[in-house]
mmCIF file of the N, C-alpha and C atoms, coordinates in Angstrom:
data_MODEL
# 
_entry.id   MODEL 
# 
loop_
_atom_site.group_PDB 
_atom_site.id 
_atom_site.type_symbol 
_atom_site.label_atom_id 
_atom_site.label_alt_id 
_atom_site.label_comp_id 
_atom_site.label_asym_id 
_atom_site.label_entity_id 
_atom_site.label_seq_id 
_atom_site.pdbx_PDB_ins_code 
_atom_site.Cartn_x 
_atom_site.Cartn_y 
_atom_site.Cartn_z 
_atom_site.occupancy 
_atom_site.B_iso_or_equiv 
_atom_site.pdbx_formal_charge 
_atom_site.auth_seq_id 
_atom_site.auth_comp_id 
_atom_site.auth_asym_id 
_atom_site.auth_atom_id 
_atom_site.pdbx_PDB_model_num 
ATOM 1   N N  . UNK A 1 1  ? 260.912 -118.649 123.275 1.00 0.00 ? 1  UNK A N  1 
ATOM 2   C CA . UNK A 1 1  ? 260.071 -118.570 124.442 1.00 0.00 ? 1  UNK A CA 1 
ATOM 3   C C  . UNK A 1 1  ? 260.153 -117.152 124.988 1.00 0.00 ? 1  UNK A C  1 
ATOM 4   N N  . UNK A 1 2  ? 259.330 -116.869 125.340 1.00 0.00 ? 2  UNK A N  1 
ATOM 5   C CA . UNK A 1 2  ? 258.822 -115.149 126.065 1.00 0.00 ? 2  UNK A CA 1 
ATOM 6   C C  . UNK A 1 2  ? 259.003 -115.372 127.344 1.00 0.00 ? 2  UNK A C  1 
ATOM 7   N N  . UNK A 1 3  ? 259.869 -115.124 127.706 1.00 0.00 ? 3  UNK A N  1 
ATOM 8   C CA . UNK A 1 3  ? 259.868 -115.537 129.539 1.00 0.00 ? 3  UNK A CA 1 
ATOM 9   C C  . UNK A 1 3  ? 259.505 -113.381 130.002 1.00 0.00 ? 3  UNK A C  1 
ATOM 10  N N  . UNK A 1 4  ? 258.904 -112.547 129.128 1.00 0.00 ? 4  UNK A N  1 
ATOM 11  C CA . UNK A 1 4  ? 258.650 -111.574 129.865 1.00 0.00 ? 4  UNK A CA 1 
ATOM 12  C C  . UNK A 1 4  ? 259.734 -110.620 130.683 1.00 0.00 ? 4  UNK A C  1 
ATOM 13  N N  . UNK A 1 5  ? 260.861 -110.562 130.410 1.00 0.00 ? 5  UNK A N  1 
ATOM 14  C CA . UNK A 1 5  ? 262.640 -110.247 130.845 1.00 0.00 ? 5  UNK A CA 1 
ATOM 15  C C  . UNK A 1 5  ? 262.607 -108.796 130.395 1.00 0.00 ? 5  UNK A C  1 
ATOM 16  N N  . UNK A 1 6  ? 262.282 -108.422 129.391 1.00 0.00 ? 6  UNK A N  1 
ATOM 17  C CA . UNK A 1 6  ? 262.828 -107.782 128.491 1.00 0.00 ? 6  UNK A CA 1 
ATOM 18  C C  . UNK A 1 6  ? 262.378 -106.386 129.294 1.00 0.00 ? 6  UNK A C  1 
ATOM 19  N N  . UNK A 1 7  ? 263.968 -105.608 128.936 1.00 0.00 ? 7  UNK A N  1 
ATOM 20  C CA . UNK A 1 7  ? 264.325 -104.160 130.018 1.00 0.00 ? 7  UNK A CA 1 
ATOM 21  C C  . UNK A 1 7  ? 264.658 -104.004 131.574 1.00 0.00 ? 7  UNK A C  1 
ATOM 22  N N  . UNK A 1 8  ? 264.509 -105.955 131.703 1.00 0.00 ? 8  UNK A N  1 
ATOM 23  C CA . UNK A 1 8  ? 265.034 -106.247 133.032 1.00 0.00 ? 8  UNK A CA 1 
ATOM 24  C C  . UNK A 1 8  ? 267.028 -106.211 132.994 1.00 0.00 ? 8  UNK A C  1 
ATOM 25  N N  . UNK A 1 9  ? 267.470 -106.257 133.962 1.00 0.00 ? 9  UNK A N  1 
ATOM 26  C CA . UNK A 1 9  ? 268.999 -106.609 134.229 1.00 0.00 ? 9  UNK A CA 1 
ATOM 27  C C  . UNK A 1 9  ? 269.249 -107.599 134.821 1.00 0.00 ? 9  UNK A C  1 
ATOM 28  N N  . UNK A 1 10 ? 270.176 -107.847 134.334 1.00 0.00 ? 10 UNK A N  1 
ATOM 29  C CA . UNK A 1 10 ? 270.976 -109.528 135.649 1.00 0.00 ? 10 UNK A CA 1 
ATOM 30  C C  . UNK A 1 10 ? 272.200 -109.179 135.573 1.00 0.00 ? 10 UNK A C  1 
ATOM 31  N N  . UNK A 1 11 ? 273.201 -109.948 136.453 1.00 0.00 ? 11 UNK A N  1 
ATOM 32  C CA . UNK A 1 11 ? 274.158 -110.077 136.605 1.00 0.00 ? 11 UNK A CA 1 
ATOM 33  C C  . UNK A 1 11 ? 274.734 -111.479 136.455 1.00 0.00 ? 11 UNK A C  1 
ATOM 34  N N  . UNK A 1 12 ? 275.643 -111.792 135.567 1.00 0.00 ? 12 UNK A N  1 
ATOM 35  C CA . UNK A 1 12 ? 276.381 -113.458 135.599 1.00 0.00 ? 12 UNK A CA 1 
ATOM 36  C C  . UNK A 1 12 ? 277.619 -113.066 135.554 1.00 0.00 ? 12 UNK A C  1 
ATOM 37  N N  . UNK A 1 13 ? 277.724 -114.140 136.799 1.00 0.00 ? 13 UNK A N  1 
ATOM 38  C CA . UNK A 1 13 ? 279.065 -114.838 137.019 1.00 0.00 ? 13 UNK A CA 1 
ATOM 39  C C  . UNK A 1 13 ? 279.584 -115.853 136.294 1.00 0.00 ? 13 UNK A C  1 
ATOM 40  N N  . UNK A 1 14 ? 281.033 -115.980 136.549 1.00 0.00 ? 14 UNK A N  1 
ATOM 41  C CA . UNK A 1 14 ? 281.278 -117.267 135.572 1.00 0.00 ? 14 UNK A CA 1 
ATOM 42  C C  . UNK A 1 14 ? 281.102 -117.262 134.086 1.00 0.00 ? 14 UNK A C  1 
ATOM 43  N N  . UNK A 1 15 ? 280.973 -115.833 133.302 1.00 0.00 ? 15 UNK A N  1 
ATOM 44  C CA . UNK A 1 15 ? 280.051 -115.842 132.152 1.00 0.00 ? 15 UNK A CA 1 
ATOM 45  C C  . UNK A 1 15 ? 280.945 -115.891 131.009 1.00 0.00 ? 15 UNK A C  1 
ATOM 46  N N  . UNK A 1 16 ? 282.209 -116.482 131.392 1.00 0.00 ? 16 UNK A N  1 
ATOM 47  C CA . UNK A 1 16 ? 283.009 -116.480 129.460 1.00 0.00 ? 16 UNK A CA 1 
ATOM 48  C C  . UNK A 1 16 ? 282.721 -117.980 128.809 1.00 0.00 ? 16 UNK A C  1 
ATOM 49  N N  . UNK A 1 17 ? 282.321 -118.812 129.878 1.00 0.00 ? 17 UNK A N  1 
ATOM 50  C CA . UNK A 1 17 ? 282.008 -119.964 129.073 1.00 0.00 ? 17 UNK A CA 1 
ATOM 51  C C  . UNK A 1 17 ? 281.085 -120.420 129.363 1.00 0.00 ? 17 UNK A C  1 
ATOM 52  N N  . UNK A 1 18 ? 280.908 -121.791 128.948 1.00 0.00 ? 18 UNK A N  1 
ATOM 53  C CA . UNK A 1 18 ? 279.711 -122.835 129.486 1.00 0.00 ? 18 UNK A CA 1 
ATOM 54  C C  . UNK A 1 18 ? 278.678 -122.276 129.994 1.00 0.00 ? 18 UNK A C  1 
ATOM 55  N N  . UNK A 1 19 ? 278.042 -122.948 130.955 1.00 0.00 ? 19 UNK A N  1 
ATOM 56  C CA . UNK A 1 19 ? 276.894 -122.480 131.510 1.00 0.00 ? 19 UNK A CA 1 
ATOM 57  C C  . UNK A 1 19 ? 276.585 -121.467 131.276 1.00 0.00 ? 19 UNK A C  1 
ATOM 58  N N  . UNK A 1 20 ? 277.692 -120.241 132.156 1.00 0.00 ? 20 UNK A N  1 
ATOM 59  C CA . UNK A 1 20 ? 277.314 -118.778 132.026 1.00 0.00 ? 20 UNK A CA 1 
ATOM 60  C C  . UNK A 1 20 ? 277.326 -118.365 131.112 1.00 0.00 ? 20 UNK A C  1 
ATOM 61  N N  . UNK A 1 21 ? 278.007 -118.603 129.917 1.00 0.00 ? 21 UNK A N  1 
ATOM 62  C CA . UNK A 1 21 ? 278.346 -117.919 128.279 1.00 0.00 ? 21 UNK A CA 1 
ATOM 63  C C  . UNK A 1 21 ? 276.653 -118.645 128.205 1.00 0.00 ? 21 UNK A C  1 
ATOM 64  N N  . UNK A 1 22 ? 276.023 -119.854 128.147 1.00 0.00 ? 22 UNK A N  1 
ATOM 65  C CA . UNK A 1 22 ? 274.664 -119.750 127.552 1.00 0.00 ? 22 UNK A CA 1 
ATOM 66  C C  . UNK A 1 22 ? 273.881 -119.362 128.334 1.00 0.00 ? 22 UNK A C  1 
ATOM 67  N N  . UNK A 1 23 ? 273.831 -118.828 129.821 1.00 0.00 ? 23 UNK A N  1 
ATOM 68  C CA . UNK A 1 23 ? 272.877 -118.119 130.410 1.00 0.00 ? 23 UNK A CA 1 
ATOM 69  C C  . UNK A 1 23 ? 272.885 -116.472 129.774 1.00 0.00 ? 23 UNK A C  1 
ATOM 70  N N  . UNK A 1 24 ? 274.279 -116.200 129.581 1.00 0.00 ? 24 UNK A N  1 
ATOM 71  C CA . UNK A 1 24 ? 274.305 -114.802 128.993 1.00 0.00 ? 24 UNK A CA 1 
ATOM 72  C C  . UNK A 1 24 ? 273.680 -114.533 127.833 1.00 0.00 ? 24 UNK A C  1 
ATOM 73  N N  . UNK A 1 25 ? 274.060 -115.942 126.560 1.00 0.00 ? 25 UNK A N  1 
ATOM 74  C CA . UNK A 1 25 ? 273.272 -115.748 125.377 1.00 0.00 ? 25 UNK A CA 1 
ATOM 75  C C  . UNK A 1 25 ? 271.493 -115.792 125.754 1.00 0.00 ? 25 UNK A C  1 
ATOM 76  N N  . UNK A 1 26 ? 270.693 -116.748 126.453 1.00 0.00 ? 26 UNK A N  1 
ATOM 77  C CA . UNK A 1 26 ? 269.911 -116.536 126.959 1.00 0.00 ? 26 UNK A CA 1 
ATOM 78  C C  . UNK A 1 26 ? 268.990 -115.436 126.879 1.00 0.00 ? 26 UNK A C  1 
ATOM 79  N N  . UNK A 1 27 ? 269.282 -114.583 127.913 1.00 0.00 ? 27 UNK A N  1 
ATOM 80  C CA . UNK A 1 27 ? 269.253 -114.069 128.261 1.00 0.00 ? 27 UNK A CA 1 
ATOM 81  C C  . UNK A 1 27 ? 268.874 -112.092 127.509 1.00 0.00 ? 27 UNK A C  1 
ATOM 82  N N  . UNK A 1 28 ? 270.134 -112.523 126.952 1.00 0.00 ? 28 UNK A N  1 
ATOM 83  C CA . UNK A 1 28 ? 270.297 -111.457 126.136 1.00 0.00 ? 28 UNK A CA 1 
ATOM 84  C C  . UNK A 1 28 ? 269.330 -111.584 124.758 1.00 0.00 ? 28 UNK A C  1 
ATOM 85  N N  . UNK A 1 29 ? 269.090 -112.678 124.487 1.00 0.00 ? 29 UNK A N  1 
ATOM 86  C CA . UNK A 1 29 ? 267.849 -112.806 123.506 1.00 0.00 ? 29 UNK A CA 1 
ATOM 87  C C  . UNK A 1 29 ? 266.894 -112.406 124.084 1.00 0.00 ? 29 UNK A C  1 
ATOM 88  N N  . UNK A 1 30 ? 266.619 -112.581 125.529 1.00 0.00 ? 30 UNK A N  1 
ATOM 89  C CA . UNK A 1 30 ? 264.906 -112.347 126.460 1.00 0.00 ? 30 UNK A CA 1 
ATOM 90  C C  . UNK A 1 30 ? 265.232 -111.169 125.944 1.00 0.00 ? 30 UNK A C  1 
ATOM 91  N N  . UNK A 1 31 ? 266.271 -109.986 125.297 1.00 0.00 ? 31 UNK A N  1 
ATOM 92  C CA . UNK A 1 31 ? 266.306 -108.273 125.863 1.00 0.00 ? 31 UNK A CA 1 
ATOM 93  C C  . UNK A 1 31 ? 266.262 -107.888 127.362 1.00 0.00 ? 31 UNK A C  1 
ATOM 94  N N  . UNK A 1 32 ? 267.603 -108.810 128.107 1.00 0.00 ? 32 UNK A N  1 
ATOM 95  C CA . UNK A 1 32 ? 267.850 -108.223 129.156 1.00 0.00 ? 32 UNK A CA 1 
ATOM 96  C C  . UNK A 1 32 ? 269.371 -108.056 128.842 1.00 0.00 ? 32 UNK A C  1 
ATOM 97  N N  . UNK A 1 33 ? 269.392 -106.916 129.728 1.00 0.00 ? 33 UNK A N  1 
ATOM 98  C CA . UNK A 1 33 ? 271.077 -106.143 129.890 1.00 0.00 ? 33 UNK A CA 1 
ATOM 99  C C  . UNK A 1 33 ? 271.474 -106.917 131.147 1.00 0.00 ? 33 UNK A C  1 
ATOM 100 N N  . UNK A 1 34 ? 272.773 -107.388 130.535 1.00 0.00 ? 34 UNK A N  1 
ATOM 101 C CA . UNK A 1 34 ? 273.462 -108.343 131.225 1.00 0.00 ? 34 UNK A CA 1 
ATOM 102 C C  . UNK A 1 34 ? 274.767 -107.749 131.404 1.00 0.00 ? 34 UNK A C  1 
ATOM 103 N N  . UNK A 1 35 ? 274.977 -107.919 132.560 1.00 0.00 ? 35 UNK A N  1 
ATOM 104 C CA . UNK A 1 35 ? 276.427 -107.532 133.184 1.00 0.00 ? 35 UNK A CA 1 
ATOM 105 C C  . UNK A 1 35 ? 277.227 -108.395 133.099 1.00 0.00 ? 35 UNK A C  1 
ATOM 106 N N  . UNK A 1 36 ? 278.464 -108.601 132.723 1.00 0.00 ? 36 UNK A N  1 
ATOM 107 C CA . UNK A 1 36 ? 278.750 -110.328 132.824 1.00 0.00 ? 36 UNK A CA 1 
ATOM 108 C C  . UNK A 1 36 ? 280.327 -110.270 133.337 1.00 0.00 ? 36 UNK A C  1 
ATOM 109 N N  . UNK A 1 37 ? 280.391 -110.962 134.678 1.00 0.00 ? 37 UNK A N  1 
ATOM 110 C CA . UNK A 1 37 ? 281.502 -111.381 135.309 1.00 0.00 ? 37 UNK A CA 1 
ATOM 111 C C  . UNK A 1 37 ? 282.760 -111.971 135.110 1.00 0.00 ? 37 UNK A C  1 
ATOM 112 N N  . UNK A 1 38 ? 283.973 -111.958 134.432 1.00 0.00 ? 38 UNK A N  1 
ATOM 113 C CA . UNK A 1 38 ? 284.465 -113.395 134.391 1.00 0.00 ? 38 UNK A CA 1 
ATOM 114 C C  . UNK A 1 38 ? 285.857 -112.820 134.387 1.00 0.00 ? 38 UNK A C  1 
ATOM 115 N N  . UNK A 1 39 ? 286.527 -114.064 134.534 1.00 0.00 ? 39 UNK A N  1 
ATOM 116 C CA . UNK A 1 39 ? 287.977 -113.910 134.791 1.00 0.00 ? 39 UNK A CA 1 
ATOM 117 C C  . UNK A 1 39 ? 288.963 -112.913 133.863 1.00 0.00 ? 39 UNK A C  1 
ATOM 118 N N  . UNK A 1 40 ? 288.151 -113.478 132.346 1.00 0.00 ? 40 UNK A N  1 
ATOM 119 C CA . UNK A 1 40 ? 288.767 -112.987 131.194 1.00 0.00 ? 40 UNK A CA 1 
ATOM 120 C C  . UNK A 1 40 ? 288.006 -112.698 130.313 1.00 0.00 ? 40 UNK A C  1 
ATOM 121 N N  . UNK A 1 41 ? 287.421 -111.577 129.462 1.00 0.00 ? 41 UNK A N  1 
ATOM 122 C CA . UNK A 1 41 ? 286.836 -111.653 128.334 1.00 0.00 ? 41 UNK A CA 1 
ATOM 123 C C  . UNK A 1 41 ? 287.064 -112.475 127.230 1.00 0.00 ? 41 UNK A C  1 
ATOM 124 N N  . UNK A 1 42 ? 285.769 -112.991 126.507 1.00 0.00 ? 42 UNK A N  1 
ATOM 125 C CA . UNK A 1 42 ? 286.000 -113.834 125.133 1.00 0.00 ? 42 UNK A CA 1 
ATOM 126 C C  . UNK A 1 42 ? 285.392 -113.281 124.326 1.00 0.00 ? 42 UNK A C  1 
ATOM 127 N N  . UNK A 1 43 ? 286.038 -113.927 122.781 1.00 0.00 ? 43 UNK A N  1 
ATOM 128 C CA . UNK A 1 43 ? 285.671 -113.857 121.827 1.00 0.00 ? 43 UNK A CA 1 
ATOM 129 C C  . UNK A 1 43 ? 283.623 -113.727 121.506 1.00 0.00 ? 43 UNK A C  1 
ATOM 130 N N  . UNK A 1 44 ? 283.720 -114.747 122.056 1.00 0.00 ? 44 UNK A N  1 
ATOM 131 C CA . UNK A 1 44 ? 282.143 -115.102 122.653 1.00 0.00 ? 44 UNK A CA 1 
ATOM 132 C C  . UNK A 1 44 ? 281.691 -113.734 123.285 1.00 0.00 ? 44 UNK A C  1 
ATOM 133 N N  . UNK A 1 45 ? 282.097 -113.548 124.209 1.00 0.00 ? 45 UNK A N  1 
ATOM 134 C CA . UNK A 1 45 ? 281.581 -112.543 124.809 1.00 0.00 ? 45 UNK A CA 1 
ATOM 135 C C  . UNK A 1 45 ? 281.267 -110.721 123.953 1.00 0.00 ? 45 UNK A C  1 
ATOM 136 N N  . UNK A 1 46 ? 282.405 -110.789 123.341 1.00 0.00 ? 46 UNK A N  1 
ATOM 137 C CA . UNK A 1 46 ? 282.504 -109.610 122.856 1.00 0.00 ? 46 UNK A CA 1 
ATOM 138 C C  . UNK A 1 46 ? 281.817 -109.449 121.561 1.00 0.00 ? 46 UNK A C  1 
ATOM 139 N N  . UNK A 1 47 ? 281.480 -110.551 121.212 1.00 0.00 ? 47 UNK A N  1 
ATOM 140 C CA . UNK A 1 47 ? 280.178 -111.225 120.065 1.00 0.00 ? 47 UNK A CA 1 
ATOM 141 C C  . UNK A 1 47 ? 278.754 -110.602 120.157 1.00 0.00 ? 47 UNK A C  1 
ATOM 142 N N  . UNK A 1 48 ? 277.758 -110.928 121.894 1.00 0.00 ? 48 UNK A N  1 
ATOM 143 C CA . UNK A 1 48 ? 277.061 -110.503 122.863 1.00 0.00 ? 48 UNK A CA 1 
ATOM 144 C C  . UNK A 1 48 ? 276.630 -108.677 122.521 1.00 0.00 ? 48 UNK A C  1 
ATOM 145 N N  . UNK A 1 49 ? 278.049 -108.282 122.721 1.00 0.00 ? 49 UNK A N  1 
ATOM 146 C CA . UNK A 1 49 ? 278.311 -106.688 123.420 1.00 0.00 ? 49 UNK A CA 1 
ATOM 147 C C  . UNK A 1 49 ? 277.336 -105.789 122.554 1.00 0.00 ? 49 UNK A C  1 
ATOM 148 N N  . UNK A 1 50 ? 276.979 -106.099 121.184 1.00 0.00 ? 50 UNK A N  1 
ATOM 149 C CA . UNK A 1 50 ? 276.200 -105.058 120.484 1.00 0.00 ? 50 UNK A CA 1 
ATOM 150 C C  . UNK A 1 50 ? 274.832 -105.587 120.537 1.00 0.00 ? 50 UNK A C  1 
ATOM 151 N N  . UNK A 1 51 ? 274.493 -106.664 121.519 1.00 0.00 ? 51 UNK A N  1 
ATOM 152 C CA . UNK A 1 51 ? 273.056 -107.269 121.545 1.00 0.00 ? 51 UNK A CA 1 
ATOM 153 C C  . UNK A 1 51 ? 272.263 -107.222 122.934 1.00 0.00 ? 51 UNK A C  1 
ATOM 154 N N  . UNK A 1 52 ? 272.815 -106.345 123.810 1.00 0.00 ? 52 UNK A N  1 
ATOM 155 C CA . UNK A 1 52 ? 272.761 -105.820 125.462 1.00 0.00 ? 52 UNK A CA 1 
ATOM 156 C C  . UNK A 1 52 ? 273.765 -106.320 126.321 1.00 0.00 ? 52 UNK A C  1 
ATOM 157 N N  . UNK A 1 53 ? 274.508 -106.846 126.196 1.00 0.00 ? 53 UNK A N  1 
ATOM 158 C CA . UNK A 1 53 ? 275.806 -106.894 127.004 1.00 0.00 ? 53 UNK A CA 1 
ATOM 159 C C  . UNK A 1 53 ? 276.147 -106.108 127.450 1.00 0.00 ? 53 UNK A C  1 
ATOM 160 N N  . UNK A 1 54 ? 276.263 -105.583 128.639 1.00 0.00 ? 54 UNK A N  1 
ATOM 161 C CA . UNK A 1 54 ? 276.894 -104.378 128.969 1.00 0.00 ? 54 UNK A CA 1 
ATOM 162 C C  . UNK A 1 54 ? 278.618 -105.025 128.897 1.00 0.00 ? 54 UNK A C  1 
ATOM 163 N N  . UNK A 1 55 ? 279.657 -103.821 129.053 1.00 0.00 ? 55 UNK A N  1 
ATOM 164 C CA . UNK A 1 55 ? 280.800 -104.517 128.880 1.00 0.00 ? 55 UNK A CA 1 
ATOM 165 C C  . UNK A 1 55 ? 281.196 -105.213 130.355 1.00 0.00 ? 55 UNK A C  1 
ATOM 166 N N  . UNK A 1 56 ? 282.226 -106.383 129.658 1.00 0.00 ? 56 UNK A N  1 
ATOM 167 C CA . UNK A 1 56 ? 282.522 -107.377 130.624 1.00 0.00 ? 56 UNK A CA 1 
ATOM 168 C C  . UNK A 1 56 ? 283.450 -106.953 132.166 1.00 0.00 ? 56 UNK A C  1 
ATOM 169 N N  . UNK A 1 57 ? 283.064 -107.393 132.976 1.00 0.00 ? 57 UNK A N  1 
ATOM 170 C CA . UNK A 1 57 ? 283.713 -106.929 134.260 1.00 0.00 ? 57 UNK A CA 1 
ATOM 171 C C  . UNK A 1 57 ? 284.753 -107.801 134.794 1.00 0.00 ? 57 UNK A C  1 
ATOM 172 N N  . UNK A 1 58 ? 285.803 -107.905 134.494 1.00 0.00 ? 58 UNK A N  1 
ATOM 173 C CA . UNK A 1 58 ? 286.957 -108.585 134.679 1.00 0.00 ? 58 UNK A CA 1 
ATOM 174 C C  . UNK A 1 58 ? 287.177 -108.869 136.115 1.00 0.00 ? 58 UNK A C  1 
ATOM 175 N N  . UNK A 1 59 ? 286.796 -109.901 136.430 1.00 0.00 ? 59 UNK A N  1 
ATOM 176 C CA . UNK A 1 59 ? 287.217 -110.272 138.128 1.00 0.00 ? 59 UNK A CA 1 
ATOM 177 C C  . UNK A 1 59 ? 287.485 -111.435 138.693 1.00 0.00 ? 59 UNK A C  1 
ATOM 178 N N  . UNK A 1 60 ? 288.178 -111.742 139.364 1.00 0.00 ? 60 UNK A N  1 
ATOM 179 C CA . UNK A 1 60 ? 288.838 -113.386 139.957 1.00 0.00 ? 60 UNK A CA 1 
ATOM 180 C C  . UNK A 1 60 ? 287.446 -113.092 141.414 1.00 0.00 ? 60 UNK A C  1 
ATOM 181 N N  . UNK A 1 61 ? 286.278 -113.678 141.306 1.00 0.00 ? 61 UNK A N  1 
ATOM 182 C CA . UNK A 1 61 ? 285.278 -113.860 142.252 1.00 0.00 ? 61 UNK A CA 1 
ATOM 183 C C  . UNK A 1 61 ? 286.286 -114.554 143.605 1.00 0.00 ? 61 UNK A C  1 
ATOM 184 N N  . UNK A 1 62 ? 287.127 -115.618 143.492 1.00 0.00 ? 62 UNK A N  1 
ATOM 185 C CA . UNK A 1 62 ? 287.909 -116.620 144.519 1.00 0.00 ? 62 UNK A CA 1 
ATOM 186 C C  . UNK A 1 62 ? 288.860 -115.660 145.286 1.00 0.00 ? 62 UNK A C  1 
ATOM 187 N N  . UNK A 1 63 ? 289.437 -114.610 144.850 1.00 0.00 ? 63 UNK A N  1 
ATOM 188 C CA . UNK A 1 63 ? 290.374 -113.417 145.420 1.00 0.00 ? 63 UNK A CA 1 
ATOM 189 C C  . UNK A 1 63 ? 289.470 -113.360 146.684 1.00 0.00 ? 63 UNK A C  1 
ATOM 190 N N  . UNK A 1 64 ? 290.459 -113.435 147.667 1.00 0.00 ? 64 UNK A N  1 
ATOM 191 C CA . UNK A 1 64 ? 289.713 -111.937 148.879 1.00 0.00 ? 64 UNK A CA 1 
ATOM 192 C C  . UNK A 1 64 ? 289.146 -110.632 148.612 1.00 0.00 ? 64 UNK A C  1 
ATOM 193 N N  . UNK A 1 65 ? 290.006 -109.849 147.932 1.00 0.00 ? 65 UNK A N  1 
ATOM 194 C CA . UNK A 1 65 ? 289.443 -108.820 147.115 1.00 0.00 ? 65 UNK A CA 1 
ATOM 195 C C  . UNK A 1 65 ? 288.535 -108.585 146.118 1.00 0.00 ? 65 UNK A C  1 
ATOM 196 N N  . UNK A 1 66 ? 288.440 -110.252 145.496 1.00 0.00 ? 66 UNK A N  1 
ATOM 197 C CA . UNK A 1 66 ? 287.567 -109.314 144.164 1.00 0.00 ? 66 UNK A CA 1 
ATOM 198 C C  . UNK A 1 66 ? 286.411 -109.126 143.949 1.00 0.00 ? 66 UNK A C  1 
ATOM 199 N N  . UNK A 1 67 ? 285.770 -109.714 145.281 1.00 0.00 ? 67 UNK A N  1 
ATOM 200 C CA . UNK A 1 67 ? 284.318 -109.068 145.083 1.00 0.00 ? 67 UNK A CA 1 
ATOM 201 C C  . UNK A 1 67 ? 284.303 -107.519 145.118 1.00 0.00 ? 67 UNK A C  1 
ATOM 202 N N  . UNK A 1 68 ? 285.111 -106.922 145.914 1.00 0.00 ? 68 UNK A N  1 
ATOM 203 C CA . UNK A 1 68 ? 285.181 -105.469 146.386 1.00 0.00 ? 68 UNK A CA 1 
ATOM 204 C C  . UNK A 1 68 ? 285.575 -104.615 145.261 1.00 0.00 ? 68 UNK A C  1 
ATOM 205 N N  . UNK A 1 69 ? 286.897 -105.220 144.501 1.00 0.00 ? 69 UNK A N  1 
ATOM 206 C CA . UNK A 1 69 ? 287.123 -104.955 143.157 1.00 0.00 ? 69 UNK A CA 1 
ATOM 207 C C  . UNK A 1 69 ? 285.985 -104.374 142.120 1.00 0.00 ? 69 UNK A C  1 
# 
């Protein structure tokens, strides 16, 4: 499906698994550069990285800090 994305950016949270790991794959098929949030990088993820992934941004979102992080 052509959802029209492509050279757009997003940002996902939550993105080493489930949901977010298939919004990222998603996504990254439309040819959008995806930023992707998550506690811990995966295997999965680092799979992504040569297909517009930008690299993964390691952050505990639930911290006080880590949005600021």
């Amino acid at each position: 499906m052509d959802l029209r994305l492509d050279g757009q950016t997003a940002v996902v949270t939550g993105a080493s698994r489930g949901i977010g790991l298939a919004v990222n794959r998603g996504l990254v098929a439309e040819g959008v550069r995806v930023t992707a949030g998550a506690l811990r990088s995966s295997a999965e993820l680092d799979e992504l990285a040569g297909a517009g992934l930008a690299p993964v941004v390691e952050v505990d979102l639930a911290e006080p800090g880590g949005p600021a992080r």
